[in-house]
N, C-alpha and C positions, 0 to 999 in steps of 0.2 A: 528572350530576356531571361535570365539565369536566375535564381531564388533558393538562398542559402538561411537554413535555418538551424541557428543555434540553441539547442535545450541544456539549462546548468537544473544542476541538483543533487541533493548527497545520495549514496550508494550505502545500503545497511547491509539487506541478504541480498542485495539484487536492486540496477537501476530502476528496474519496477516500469511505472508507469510512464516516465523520458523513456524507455525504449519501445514502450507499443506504440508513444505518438511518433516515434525515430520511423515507425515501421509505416506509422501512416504516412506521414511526411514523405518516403522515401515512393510512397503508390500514389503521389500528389506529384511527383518528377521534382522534389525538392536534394539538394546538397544537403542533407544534415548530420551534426555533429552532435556528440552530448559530450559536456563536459561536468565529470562527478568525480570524487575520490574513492582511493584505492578502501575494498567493501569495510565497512565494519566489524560485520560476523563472519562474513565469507570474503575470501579474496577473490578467489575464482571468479574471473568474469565472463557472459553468457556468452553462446560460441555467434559466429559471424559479429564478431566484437569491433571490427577495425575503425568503426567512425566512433569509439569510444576514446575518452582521453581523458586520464586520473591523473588527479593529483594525491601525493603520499602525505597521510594527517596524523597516518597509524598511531603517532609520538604523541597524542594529544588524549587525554582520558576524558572520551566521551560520555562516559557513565554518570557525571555529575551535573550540578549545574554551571559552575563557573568553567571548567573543563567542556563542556558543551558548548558553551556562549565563545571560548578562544577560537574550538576547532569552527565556529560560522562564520567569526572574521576574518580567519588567515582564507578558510576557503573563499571565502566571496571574493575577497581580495587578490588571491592569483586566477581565481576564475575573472574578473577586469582585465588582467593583466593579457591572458591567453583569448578573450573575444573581441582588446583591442588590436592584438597583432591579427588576429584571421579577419577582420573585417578591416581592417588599413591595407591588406593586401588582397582583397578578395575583388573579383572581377565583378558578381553580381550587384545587379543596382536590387533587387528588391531581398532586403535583410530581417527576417523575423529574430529576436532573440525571444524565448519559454523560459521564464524565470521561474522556477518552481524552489520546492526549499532548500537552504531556510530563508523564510521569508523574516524580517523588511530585506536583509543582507542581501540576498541575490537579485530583489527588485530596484534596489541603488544601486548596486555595481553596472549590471543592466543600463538605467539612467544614465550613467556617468557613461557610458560609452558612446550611447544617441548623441551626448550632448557635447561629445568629444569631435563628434563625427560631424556635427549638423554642418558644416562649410565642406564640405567634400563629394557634397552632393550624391552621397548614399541613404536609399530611402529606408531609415530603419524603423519598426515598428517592435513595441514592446508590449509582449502577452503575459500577463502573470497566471500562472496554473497556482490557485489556492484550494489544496484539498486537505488542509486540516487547520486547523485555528491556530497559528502562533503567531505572540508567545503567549496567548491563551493557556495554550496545553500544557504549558511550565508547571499550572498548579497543581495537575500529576505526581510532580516531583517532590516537591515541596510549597508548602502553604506558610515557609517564613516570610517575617515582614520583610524583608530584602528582594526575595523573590517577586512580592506583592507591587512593591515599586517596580520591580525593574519589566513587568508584565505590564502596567501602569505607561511605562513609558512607551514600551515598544508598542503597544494599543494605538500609543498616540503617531508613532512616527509611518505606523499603517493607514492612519487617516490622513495624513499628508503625501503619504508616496502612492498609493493606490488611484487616487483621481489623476495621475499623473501617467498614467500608463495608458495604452491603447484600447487595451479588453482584459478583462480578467474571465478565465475560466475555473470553475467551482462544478462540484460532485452533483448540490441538489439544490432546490429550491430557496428550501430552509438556510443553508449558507450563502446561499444570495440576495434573501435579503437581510441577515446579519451584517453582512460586508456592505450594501448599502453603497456604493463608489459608481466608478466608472461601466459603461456599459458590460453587461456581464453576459457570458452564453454557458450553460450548464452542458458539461460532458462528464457521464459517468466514467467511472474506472473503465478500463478497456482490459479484452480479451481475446487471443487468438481462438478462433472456435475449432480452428482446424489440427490446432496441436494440444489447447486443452479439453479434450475427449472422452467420454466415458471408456472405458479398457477394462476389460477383465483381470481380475483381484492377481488369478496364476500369471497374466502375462507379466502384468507390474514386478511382483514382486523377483519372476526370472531377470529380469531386465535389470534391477536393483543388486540379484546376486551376482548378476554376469559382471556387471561391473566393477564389484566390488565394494560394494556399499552398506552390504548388510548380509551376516554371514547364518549357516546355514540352521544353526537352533532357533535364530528370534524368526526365519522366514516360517520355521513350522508353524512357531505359534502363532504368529499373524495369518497364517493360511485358514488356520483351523479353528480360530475364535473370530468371534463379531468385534471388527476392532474400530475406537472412538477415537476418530483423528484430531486431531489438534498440531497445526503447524505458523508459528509467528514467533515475534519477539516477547521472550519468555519475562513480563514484568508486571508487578502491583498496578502499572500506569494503566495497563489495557486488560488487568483483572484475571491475570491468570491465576492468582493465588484461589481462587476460585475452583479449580481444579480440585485440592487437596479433599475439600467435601465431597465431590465423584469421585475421588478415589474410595475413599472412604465406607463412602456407599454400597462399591459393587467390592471390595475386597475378598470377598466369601462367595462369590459368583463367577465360576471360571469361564462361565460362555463369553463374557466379554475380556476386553483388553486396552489399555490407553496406550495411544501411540503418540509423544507428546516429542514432535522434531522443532529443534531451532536453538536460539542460545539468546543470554540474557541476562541480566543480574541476576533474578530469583531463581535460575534454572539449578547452581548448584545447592541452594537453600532446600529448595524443592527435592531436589535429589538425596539428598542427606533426612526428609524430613520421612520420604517415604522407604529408606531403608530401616529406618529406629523404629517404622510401624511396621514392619515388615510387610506392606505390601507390594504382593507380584503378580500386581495384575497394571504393570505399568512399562513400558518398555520407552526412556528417554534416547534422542540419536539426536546427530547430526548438530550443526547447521550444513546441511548438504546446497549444493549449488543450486542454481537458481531452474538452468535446464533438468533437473529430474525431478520437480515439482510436477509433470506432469505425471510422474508416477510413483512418487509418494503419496498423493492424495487419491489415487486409485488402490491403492492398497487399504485406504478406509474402507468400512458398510456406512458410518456415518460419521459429520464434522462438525468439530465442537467451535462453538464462536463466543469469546466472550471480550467486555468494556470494559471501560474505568464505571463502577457502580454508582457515583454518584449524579443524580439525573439535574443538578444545578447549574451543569456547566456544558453549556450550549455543542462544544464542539464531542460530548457525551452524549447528549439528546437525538443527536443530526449524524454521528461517526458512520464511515462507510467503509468496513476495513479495505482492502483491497484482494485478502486469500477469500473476504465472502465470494466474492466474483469467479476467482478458482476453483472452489470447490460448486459451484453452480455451474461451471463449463463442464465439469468433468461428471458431473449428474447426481451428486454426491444427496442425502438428504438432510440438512442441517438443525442443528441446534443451537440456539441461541439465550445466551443468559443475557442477558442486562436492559439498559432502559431507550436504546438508539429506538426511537419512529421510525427513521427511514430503513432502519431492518426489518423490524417488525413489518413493516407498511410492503416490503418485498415480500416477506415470507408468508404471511398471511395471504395477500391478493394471488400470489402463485400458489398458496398449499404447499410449499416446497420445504417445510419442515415445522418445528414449535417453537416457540419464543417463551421463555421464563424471567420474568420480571425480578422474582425473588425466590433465588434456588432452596433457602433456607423454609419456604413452604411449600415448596413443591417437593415429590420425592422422583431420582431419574430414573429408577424402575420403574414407575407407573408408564412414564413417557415413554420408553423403546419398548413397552409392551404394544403401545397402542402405534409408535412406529412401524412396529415388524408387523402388523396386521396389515399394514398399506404400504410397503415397503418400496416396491415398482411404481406406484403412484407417484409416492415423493418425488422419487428420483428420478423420472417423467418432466414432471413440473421442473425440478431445479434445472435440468440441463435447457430447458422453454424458459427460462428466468433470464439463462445466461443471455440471451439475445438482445436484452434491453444494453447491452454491457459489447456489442460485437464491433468492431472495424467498421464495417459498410457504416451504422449509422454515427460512427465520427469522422471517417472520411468527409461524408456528407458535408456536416455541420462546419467541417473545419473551410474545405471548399471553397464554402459560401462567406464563412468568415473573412478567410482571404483578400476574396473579391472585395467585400465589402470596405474592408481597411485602405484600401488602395482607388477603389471608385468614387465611394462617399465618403465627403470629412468627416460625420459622424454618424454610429453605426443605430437605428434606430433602438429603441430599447422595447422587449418584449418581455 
Protein backbone atom coordinates (compact mmCIF):
# COMPACT_ATOMS: atom_id res chain seq x y z
CA UNK A 1 0.00 0.00 0.00
CA UNK A 2 1.62 3.19 -1.43
CA UNK A 3 1.93 6.55 1.16
CA UNK A 4 2.38 9.89 -0.23
CA UNK A 5 3.23 12.68 1.84
CA UNK A 6 2.79 16.14 1.10
CA UNK A 7 4.76 18.96 3.22
CA UNK A 8 3.57 22.92 2.33
CA UNK A 9 5.64 25.83 3.81
CA UNK A 10 7.22 29.06 2.79
CA UNK A 11 11.03 28.99 1.58
CA UNK A 12 13.09 32.27 3.20
CA UNK A 13 17.12 31.06 2.78
CA UNK A 14 16.21 27.56 2.53
CA UNK A 15 13.07 25.02 2.75
CA UNK A 16 14.81 24.34 5.96
CA UNK A 17 13.06 22.00 8.13
CA UNK A 18 9.97 20.44 5.02
CA UNK A 19 13.25 19.14 3.66
CA UNK A 20 15.02 17.24 6.57
CA UNK A 21 11.33 15.71 7.37
CA UNK A 22 11.30 15.28 3.06
CA UNK A 23 14.57 13.28 3.87
CA UNK A 24 12.98 11.31 6.54
CA UNK A 25 9.79 10.59 4.90
CA UNK A 26 11.80 9.61 1.94
CA UNK A 27 13.84 6.61 4.66
CA UNK A 28 10.24 5.75 5.78
CA UNK A 29 9.66 4.57 1.75
CA UNK A 30 7.14 7.52 1.61
CA UNK A 31 6.32 9.62 -2.10
CA UNK A 32 6.91 13.08 -0.80
CA UNK A 33 6.57 16.16 -2.08
CA UNK A 34 7.14 19.77 -0.69
CA UNK A 35 5.42 22.47 -1.93
CA UNK A 36 6.99 26.22 -0.85
CA UNK A 37 7.65 29.35 -2.85
CA UNK A 38 10.27 30.51 -5.09
CA UNK A 39 13.15 31.47 -1.78
CA UNK A 40 12.80 34.92 -0.40
CA UNK A 41 16.63 35.72 0.22
CA UNK A 42 17.89 33.10 -1.91
CA UNK A 43 16.41 31.55 -4.99
CA UNK A 44 18.67 28.92 -5.41
CA UNK A 45 17.11 25.90 -4.34
CA UNK A 46 19.02 22.81 -2.37
CA UNK A 47 20.50 20.30 -4.91
CA UNK A 48 18.59 16.77 -5.24
CA UNK A 49 15.73 19.41 -5.48
CA UNK A 50 13.31 17.41 -7.87
CA UNK A 51 10.31 16.54 -5.44
CA UNK A 52 10.29 20.34 -4.79
CA UNK A 53 7.65 22.55 -6.32
CA UNK A 54 7.39 26.59 -6.02
CA UNK A 55 5.21 28.79 -6.34
CA UNK A 56 6.53 32.54 -7.76
CA UNK A 57 5.35 35.34 -4.76
CA UNK A 58 8.67 37.28 -5.54
CA UNK A 59 5.87 40.23 -6.73
CA UNK A 60 4.58 40.39 -3.14
CA UNK A 61 6.70 42.67 -0.56
CA UNK A 62 7.16 40.50 2.22
CA UNK A 63 9.02 42.84 4.40
CA UNK A 64 5.79 44.34 5.98
CA UNK A 65 2.87 43.53 7.65
CA UNK A 66 0.08 43.84 5.20
CA UNK A 67 2.56 42.74 2.37
CA UNK A 68 3.31 39.63 4.55
CA UNK A 69 -0.45 38.65 5.37
CA UNK A 70 -1.30 38.87 1.02
CA UNK A 71 1.86 36.74 0.21
CA UNK A 72 0.10 33.81 3.03
CA UNK A 73 -3.14 34.00 1.34
CA UNK A 74 -2.28 33.74 -2.29
CA UNK A 75 0.33 31.00 -1.09
CA UNK A 76 -2.10 28.86 0.77
CA UNK A 77 -4.44 29.32 -1.70
CA UNK A 78 -2.39 27.82 -4.77
CA UNK A 79 -0.76 25.51 -2.39
CA UNK A 80 -5.11 24.00 -2.12
CA UNK A 81 -5.01 24.25 -5.56
CA UNK A 82 -1.73 22.03 -6.38
CA UNK A 83 -2.51 19.21 -3.29
CA UNK A 84 -5.90 19.10 -4.58
CA UNK A 85 -4.97 17.96 -8.20
CA UNK A 86 -1.82 15.55 -6.62
CA UNK A 87 -4.18 13.84 -4.42
CA UNK A 88 -7.49 13.61 -6.90
CA UNK A 89 -5.03 11.76 -9.06
CA UNK A 90 -2.75 10.01 -6.84
CA UNK A 91 -2.99 6.15 -6.49
CA UNK A 92 -1.95 5.87 -2.77
CA UNK A 93 -4.84 5.26 -0.28
CA UNK A 94 -2.72 6.32 2.75
CA UNK A 95 -2.24 10.42 2.36
CA UNK A 96 -0.34 12.64 5.02
CA UNK A 97 -0.39 16.27 4.29
CA UNK A 98 2.65 18.61 7.01
CA UNK A 99 1.04 21.76 7.19
CA UNK A 100 3.80 23.83 8.51
CA UNK A 101 3.85 27.90 7.93
CA UNK A 102 2.24 30.05 7.71
CA UNK A 103 -0.02 28.93 10.04
CA UNK A 104 -3.73 29.18 10.39
CA UNK A 105 -3.37 29.54 6.13
CA UNK A 106 -1.81 26.33 5.39
CA UNK A 107 -3.74 24.34 8.16
CA UNK A 108 -7.12 25.43 6.35
CA UNK A 109 -6.08 24.94 3.03
CA UNK A 110 -4.81 21.47 4.29
CA UNK A 111 -8.61 21.01 5.64
CA UNK A 112 -10.24 22.07 2.84
CA UNK A 113 -8.71 19.43 0.85
CA UNK A 114 -9.49 16.34 3.48
CA UNK A 115 -12.79 17.57 3.33
CA UNK A 116 -12.88 17.78 -0.48
CA UNK A 117 -11.65 14.34 -0.68
CA UNK A 118 -13.64 12.56 2.22
CA UNK A 119 -16.29 10.62 -0.46
CA UNK A 120 -13.40 9.11 -2.47
CA UNK A 121 -12.36 7.05 -0.18
CA UNK A 122 -8.72 8.56 0.28
CA UNK A 123 -7.38 8.12 3.82
CA UNK A 124 -6.08 11.49 4.37
CA UNK A 125 -4.56 12.68 7.68
CA UNK A 126 -3.50 16.03 8.65
CA UNK A 127 -0.21 17.00 10.64
CA UNK A 128 0.32 20.60 11.54
CA UNK A 129 4.23 21.14 12.13
CA UNK A 130 3.95 24.26 14.72
CA UNK A 131 7.43 25.70 15.29
CA UNK A 132 6.98 29.24 16.07
CA UNK A 133 3.94 31.10 17.37
CA UNK A 134 1.95 32.87 14.66
CA UNK A 135 0.55 35.32 14.41
CA UNK A 136 1.84 35.67 17.85
CA UNK A 137 5.22 36.68 16.30
CA UNK A 138 3.45 39.71 14.42
CA UNK A 139 4.30 41.71 17.63
CA UNK A 140 8.02 41.68 16.42
CA UNK A 141 6.91 43.70 13.78
CA UNK A 142 4.83 46.11 15.06
CA UNK A 143 2.94 46.71 18.33
CA UNK A 144 0.09 48.90 16.41
CA UNK A 145 -3.55 48.65 17.40
CA UNK A 146 -4.19 47.11 14.11
CA UNK A 147 -1.73 44.64 14.41
CA UNK A 148 -2.97 43.84 18.01
CA UNK A 149 -6.53 42.88 16.52
CA UNK A 150 -5.58 41.17 13.70
CA UNK A 151 -2.96 38.72 16.05
CA UNK A 152 -6.25 38.75 18.35
CA UNK A 153 -8.00 37.15 15.56
CA UNK A 154 -5.75 34.90 14.07
CA UNK A 155 -5.20 33.44 18.00
CA UNK A 156 -8.65 32.82 17.74
CA UNK A 157 -9.01 30.99 14.43
CA UNK A 158 -5.89 28.66 15.73
CA UNK A 159 -8.22 27.60 18.54
CA UNK A 160 -10.76 26.53 16.13
CA UNK A 161 -8.48 24.91 13.32
CA UNK A 162 -5.93 23.23 15.60
CA UNK A 163 -8.39 20.65 17.35
CA UNK A 164 -9.30 19.83 13.94
CA UNK A 165 -6.28 18.34 12.69
CA UNK A 166 -4.88 14.80 13.44
CA UNK A 167 -1.52 15.63 15.50
CA UNK A 168 0.36 18.66 15.73
CA UNK A 169 4.06 18.64 15.93
CA UNK A 170 5.94 21.42 18.01
CA UNK A 171 9.85 22.09 18.89
CA UNK A 172 9.47 21.71 22.85
CA UNK A 173 7.56 21.07 25.67
CA UNK A 174 6.82 24.65 26.56
CA UNK A 175 5.04 24.99 23.18
CA UNK A 176 3.05 22.29 23.88
CA UNK A 177 1.53 23.20 26.29
CA UNK A 178 0.82 26.79 25.05
CA UNK A 179 -0.98 25.28 22.16
CA UNK A 180 -2.94 23.19 24.35
CA UNK A 181 -5.09 21.34 21.20
CA UNK A 182 -5.03 18.35 19.67
CA UNK A 183 -2.87 15.48 20.51
CA UNK A 184 0.70 16.76 20.21
CA UNK A 185 4.25 14.89 19.69
CA UNK A 186 7.41 17.12 20.20
CA UNK A 187 10.16 16.77 17.45
CA UNK A 188 13.03 19.11 17.63
CA UNK A 189 14.50 20.75 14.59
CA UNK A 190 16.27 18.18 12.61
CA UNK A 191 19.84 17.75 11.48
CA UNK A 192 21.90 15.72 8.90
CA UNK A 193 24.84 14.59 11.29
CA UNK A 194 26.54 13.29 8.42
CA UNK A 195 26.76 16.42 6.22
CA UNK A 196 26.61 18.85 9.11
CA UNK A 197 30.22 18.11 10.34
CA UNK A 198 32.86 19.72 12.24
CA UNK A 199 35.65 20.54 9.15
CA UNK A 200 38.71 22.30 9.45
CA UNK A 201 38.69 26.17 9.30
CA UNK A 202 41.42 25.77 5.84
CA UNK A 203 39.18 23.06 4.20
CA UNK A 204 36.07 25.45 4.53
CA UNK A 205 37.21 28.25 3.56
CA UNK A 206 39.22 26.44 0.09
CA UNK A 207 35.97 24.98 -0.68
CA UNK A 208 34.27 28.47 -0.32
CA UNK A 209 37.01 30.13 -2.65
CA UNK A 210 37.03 27.21 -5.21
CA UNK A 211 33.60 28.10 -5.74
CA UNK A 212 33.61 31.21 -5.80
CA UNK A 213 32.09 32.59 -3.03
CA UNK A 214 34.46 34.53 -1.26
CA UNK A 215 37.45 36.02 -2.86
CA UNK A 216 40.97 35.79 -1.83
CA UNK A 217 41.65 39.05 0.74
CA UNK A 218 38.49 38.34 3.15
CA UNK A 219 39.58 34.41 3.10
CA UNK A 220 43.05 35.67 4.63
CA UNK A 221 41.46 37.49 7.19
CA UNK A 222 39.03 34.95 8.22
CA UNK A 223 41.94 32.43 8.22
CA UNK A 224 44.12 34.30 10.42
CA UNK A 225 41.73 35.99 13.02
CA UNK A 226 39.27 34.34 15.58
CA UNK A 227 36.15 34.88 13.71
CA UNK A 228 32.38 35.27 15.50
CA UNK A 229 29.94 33.84 13.25
CA UNK A 230 26.63 34.95 12.88
CA UNK A 231 24.42 33.54 9.93
CA UNK A 232 20.33 34.31 9.82
CA UNK A 233 17.74 36.58 8.85
CA UNK A 234 19.47 39.97 9.49
CA UNK A 235 16.31 41.74 11.72
CA UNK A 236 15.33 43.82 15.00
CA UNK A 237 12.45 40.73 15.11
CA UNK A 238 15.25 38.10 16.18
CA UNK A 239 17.61 41.01 17.80
CA UNK A 240 20.37 41.41 15.52
CA UNK A 241 20.58 44.85 16.03
CA UNK A 242 22.35 43.55 19.07
CA UNK A 243 25.28 43.00 17.06
CA UNK A 244 26.22 46.69 16.77
CA UNK A 245 27.44 46.66 20.65
CA UNK A 246 29.98 43.53 19.72
CA UNK A 247 31.07 45.35 17.27
CA UNK A 248 31.75 47.93 19.13
CA UNK A 249 33.32 46.39 21.78
CA UNK A 250 36.12 44.37 19.98
CA UNK A 251 36.63 47.37 17.26
CA UNK A 252 40.36 48.11 18.66
CA UNK A 253 40.98 44.22 18.86
CA UNK A 254 42.29 42.65 15.73
CA UNK A 255 42.43 38.99 16.84
CA UNK A 256 38.80 38.81 16.28
CA UNK A 257 36.42 39.36 13.45
CA UNK A 258 32.50 39.31 12.66
CA UNK A 259 31.44 37.32 10.10
CA UNK A 260 27.75 38.32 9.72
CA UNK A 261 26.08 36.11 6.37
CA UNK A 262 22.39 36.42 5.32
CA UNK A 263 20.13 39.45 4.22
CA UNK A 264 17.27 41.25 5.86
CA UNK A 265 15.96 44.56 6.37
CA UNK A 266 18.35 45.87 8.99
CA UNK A 267 21.41 44.28 7.10
CA UNK A 268 21.79 47.38 4.99
CA UNK A 269 21.10 49.85 7.98
CA UNK A 270 23.66 47.80 9.77
CA UNK A 271 26.06 48.15 6.92
CA UNK A 272 25.95 51.80 6.64
CA UNK A 273 25.94 52.05 10.35
CA UNK A 274 29.23 50.23 10.71
CA UNK A 275 31.07 52.00 7.83
CA UNK A 276 30.37 55.85 9.62
CA UNK A 277 32.11 54.07 12.71
CA UNK A 278 34.54 52.78 10.83
CA UNK A 279 34.63 49.71 12.05
CA UNK A 280 36.78 46.78 10.32
CA UNK A 281 36.56 44.20 12.21
CA UNK A 282 33.28 43.12 10.45
CA UNK A 283 33.15 41.38 7.31
CA UNK A 284 29.07 41.31 6.00
CA UNK A 285 28.28 38.36 2.78
CA UNK A 286 25.97 36.65 1.27
CA UNK A 287 22.79 35.31 1.44
CA UNK A 288 24.62 32.28 0.16
CA UNK A 289 22.64 29.03 -0.53
CA UNK A 290 21.49 26.81 1.64
CA UNK A 291 24.02 23.77 0.57
CA UNK A 292 27.25 25.76 1.80
CA UNK A 293 26.00 26.36 5.09
CA UNK A 294 27.93 23.54 5.79
CA UNK A 295 30.86 25.47 5.28
CA UNK A 296 30.23 28.75 6.11
CA UNK A 297 29.78 27.97 9.78
CA UNK A 298 32.94 25.94 9.81
CA UNK A 299 34.81 28.79 8.97
CA UNK A 300 33.66 30.19 12.43
CA UNK A 301 35.90 29.48 16.05
CA UNK A 302 32.63 30.66 17.48
CA UNK A 303 28.59 31.31 16.81
CA UNK A 304 26.68 34.20 17.79
CA UNK A 305 22.98 33.48 18.59
CA UNK A 306 20.76 36.09 19.24
CA UNK A 307 16.34 36.86 20.03
CA UNK A 308 13.80 39.35 19.93
CA UNK A 309 14.89 40.73 23.78
CA UNK A 310 11.79 41.04 25.22
CA UNK A 311 11.06 37.90 27.47
CA UNK A 312 7.06 38.81 27.58
CA UNK A 313 6.19 37.01 24.66
CA UNK A 314 6.10 33.40 24.98
CA UNK A 315 7.21 32.33 21.57
CA UNK A 316 10.71 34.59 22.86
CA UNK A 317 10.88 32.78 26.18
CA UNK A 318 10.52 28.98 24.30
CA UNK A 319 12.39 30.32 20.49
CA UNK A 320 14.42 27.51 19.09
CA UNK A 321 16.28 29.11 16.10
CA UNK A 322 16.96 26.35 13.69
CA UNK A 323 21.04 27.66 12.72
CA UNK A 324 21.37 26.74 16.77
CA UNK A 325 21.05 23.26 15.59
CA UNK A 326 23.62 23.93 12.74
CA UNK A 327 26.02 25.28 14.43
CA UNK A 328 25.90 22.32 17.26
CA UNK A 329 26.33 19.70 14.26
CA UNK A 330 29.22 21.33 13.09
CA UNK A 331 30.85 21.55 16.71
CA UNK A 332 30.85 25.07 16.73
CA UNK A 333 30.97 26.80 20.46
CA UNK A 334 28.14 29.13 21.00
CA UNK A 335 27.01 32.23 22.18
CA UNK A 336 23.87 33.26 23.27
CA UNK A 337 22.26 36.62 24.07
CA UNK A 338 18.74 36.78 25.05
CA UNK A 339 16.06 35.33 27.21
CA UNK A 340 14.78 31.73 25.22
CA UNK A 341 14.95 28.77 28.37
CA UNK A 342 14.96 26.36 25.98
CA UNK A 343 18.55 27.65 24.75
CA UNK A 344 19.69 28.43 27.75
CA UNK A 345 18.35 24.95 29.22
CA UNK A 346 20.68 23.23 25.94
CA UNK A 347 23.64 25.10 26.48
CA UNK A 348 23.91 25.04 30.05
CA UNK A 349 23.07 21.10 30.51
CA UNK A 350 25.69 20.34 27.55
CA UNK A 351 28.42 23.19 28.63
CA UNK A 352 28.37 23.85 24.83
CA UNK A 353 28.72 27.59 25.17
CA UNK A 354 27.50 30.92 27.46
CA UNK A 355 24.21 32.45 27.66
CA UNK A 356 24.00 36.39 28.37
CA UNK A 357 20.70 37.55 29.39
CA UNK A 358 21.72 41.12 29.12
CA UNK A 359 24.61 41.99 26.93
CA UNK A 360 24.56 45.70 28.15
CA UNK A 361 26.13 44.06 31.76
CA UNK A 362 28.02 41.66 30.60
CA UNK A 363 31.30 42.65 28.66
CA UNK A 364 32.29 39.89 25.40
CA UNK A 365 35.87 40.05 26.15
CA UNK A 366 35.44 38.63 29.54
CA UNK A 367 33.42 35.81 27.94
CA UNK A 368 36.04 34.52 24.89
CA UNK A 369 38.64 34.91 27.31
CA UNK A 370 37.17 32.42 29.44
CA UNK A 371 35.96 30.55 26.16
CA UNK A 372 39.52 30.20 24.63
CA UNK A 373 40.61 28.56 27.87
CA UNK A 374 38.20 25.57 27.24
CA UNK A 375 37.85 25.99 23.67
CA UNK A 376 38.01 21.92 22.68
CA UNK A 377 35.69 21.29 25.45
CA UNK A 378 32.88 23.38 24.11
CA UNK A 379 33.11 22.22 21.02
CA UNK A 380 33.10 18.50 22.23
CA UNK A 381 29.94 19.16 23.81
CA UNK A 382 28.12 21.20 21.08
CA UNK A 383 28.84 18.61 18.35
CA UNK A 384 27.23 15.81 21.56
CA UNK A 385 24.27 18.58 21.66
CA UNK A 386 23.63 17.94 18.19
CA UNK A 387 22.39 14.39 18.59
CA UNK A 388 19.27 15.44 20.75
CA UNK A 389 18.40 17.14 17.11
CA UNK A 390 19.61 13.76 14.67
CA UNK A 391 17.35 11.82 11.99
CA UNK A 392 17.38 8.34 13.81
CA UNK A 393 15.46 9.89 16.62
CA UNK A 394 12.75 11.40 14.34
CA UNK A 395 12.55 8.63 12.07
CA UNK A 396 11.67 6.85 15.20
CA UNK A 397 9.14 9.17 16.61
CA UNK A 398 7.50 9.87 13.19
CA UNK A 399 7.28 5.74 12.54
CA UNK A 400 5.45 5.32 15.45
CA UNK A 401 3.22 8.17 14.77
CA UNK A 402 2.31 6.79 11.51
CA UNK A 403 1.26 3.64 12.85
CA UNK A 404 -0.48 5.14 15.25
CA UNK A 405 -2.76 7.63 13.09
CA UNK A 406 -3.96 4.75 10.97
CA UNK A 407 -4.42 1.79 13.82
CA UNK A 408 -5.86 3.73 16.74
CA UNK A 409 -8.61 6.48 16.36
CA UNK A 410 -7.01 8.43 18.86
CA UNK A 411 -3.40 8.75 19.51
CA UNK A 412 -3.02 8.50 23.40
CA UNK A 413 -1.73 11.70 24.72
CA UNK A 414 1.83 11.81 26.64
Amino acid sequence: MGRLAIIIGIFDFSPGRALHLHHVLKSLNFQSIILTNRGIYVEQLPKASTDIVTINLRWINYNNVLGRLLFYVFFAFLCFLKMFKYISTSREEQIFIIARHPYPFSVLSSLMVKWMNIRKNKRIRIIADVTDLWPESLFFMSGSFYVRIFVKIGMAVNRWVYPKVDVILTLNYPFKKYIESTPIVIIPHLIDLSEFRPMNKDEALSMLEKMRFIVPQVKEKLRTRIVLGYVVLISKTIGSDILLRLFEELKDDEKFIFFVVGEGPLKQEMIHIVKSRNMNNVIFAGPFPHDLMKYIINVFDIALVTSFQDPRYVSTRYCLPKKFVEYSACGKPIIYIGPSRVLSHYIKTYNSGYVVRDINVHSIKSILHEMSIKFHELSRNSRKMAHCFSYELARKKLSELFKLLYIKEEIPKK
